[in-house]
VOSEVEX-355735 format. One line per 5 residues: number of its first residue (from 1); their letters; for each residue y negated, z, x of N, C-alpha, C. Coordinates in steps of 0.2 Angstrom, whole numbers, always signed. Layout:
N
NUM = a = Y:Z:X:Y:Z:X:Y:Z:X  ...
***
This chain:
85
1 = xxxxx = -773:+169:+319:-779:+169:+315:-780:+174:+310  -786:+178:+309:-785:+183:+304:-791:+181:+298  -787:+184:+297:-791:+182:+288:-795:+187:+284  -799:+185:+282:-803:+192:+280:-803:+193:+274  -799:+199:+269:-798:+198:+264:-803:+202:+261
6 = xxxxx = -806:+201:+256:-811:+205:+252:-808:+206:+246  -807:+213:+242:-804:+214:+238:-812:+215:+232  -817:+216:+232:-822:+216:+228:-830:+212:+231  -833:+210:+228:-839:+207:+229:-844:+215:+230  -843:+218:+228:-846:+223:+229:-849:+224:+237
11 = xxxxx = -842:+221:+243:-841:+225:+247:-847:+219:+252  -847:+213:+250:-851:+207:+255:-858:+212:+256  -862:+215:+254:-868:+216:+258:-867:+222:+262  -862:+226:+260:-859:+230:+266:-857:+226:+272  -854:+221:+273:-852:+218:+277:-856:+214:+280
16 = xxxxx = -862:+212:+277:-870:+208:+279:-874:+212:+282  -875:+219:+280:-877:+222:+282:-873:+224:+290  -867:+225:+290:-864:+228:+297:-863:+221:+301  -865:+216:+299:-862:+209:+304:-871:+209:+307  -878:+211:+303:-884:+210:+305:-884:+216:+309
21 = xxxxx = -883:+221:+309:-884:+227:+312:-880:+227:+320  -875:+222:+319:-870:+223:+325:-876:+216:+330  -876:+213:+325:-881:+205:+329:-888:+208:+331  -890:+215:+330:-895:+216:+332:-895:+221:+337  -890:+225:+336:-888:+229:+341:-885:+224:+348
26 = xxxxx = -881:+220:+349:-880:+216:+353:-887:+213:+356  -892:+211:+351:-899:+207:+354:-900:+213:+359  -904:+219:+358:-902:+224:+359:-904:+226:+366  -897:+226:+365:-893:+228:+372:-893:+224:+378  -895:+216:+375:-896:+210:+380:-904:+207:+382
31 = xxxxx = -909:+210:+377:-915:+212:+377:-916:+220:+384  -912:+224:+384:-913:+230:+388:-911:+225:+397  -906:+223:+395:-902:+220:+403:-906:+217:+405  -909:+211:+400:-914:+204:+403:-921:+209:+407  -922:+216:+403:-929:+218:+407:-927:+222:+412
36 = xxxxx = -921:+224:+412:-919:+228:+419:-918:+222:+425  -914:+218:+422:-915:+212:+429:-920:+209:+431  -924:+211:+426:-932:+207:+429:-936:+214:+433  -934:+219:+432:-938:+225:+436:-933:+225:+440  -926:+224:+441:-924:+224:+449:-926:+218:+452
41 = xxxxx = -926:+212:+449:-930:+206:+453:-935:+207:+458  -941:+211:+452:-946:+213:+454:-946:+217:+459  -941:+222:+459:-944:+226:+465:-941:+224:+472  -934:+219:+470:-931:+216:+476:-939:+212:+479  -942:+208:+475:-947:+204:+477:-952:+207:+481
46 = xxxxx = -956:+214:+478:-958:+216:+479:-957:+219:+488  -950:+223:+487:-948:+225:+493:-946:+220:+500  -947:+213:+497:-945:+207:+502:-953:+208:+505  -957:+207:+499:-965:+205:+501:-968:+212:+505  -965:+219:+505:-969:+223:+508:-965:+222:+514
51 = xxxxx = -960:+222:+516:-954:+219:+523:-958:+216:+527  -959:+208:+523:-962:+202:+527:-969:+205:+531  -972:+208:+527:-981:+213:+528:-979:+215:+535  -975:+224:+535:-972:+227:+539:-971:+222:+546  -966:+217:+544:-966:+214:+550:-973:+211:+554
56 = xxxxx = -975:+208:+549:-982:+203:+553:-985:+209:+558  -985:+214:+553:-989:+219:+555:-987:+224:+563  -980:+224:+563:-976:+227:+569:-978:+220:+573  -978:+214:+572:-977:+209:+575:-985:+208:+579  -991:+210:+574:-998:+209:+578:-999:+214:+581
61 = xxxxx = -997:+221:+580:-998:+224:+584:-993:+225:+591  -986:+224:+592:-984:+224:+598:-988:+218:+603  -989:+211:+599:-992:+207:+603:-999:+208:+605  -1003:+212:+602:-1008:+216:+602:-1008:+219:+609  -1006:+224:+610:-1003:+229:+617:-1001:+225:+621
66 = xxxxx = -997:+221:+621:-995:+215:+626:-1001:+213:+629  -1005:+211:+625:-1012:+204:+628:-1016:+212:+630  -1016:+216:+627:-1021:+222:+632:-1019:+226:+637  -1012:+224:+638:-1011:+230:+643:-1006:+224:+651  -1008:+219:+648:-1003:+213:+653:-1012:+212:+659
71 = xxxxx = -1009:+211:+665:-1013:+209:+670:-1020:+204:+669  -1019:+201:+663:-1026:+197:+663:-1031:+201:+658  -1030:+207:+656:-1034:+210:+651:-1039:+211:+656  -1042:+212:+659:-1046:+215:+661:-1052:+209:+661  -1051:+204:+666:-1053:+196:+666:-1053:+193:+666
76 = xxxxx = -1048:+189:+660:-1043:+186:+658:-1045:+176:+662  -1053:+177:+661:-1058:+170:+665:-1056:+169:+673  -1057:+175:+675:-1058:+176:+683:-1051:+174:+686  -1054:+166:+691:-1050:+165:+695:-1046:+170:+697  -1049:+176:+702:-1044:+182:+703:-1039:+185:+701
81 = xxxxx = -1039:+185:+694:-1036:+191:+691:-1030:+184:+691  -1029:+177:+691:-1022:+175:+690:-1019:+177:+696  -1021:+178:+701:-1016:+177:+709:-1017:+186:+710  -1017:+190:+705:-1021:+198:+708:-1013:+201:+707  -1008:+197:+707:-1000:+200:+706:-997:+202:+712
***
């Protein structure tokens, strides 16, 4: 255990001033962290949410070409067109 010896009262607001400066510098630095994890959340987020998009969007359009260019596109009602294989 160490013991803090003070040799003058002189020196306490020197030491109140560097215990607040050190507690403020620490705030700081954990204030900086917390809004960098919240901008990498954010863009993880972000970048899930533009993904999900992308896909729906690769996903409508392939099905898309499927249903236009598959056998019944032409039409799709007409008895014919099911047995036209």
């Amino acid at each position: 255990m160490r013991v803090l010896a003070i040799t003058s009262v002189n020196e306490w607001p020197n030491i109140v001033t560097t215990g607040l400066a050190t507690a403020s510098f620490y705030y700081e630095v954990k204030s900086c962290l917390l809004a960098v994890a919240r901008a990498l959340n954010h863009l993880r987020l972000r970048y899930l949410v533009e993904a999900a998009h992308r896909s729906i969007s690769v996903f409508s359009l392939s099905r898309f070409l499927r249903l236009a260019f598959s056998p019944f596109a032409s039409n799709p009602t007409s008895p014919s067109s099911l047995f036209s294989k």
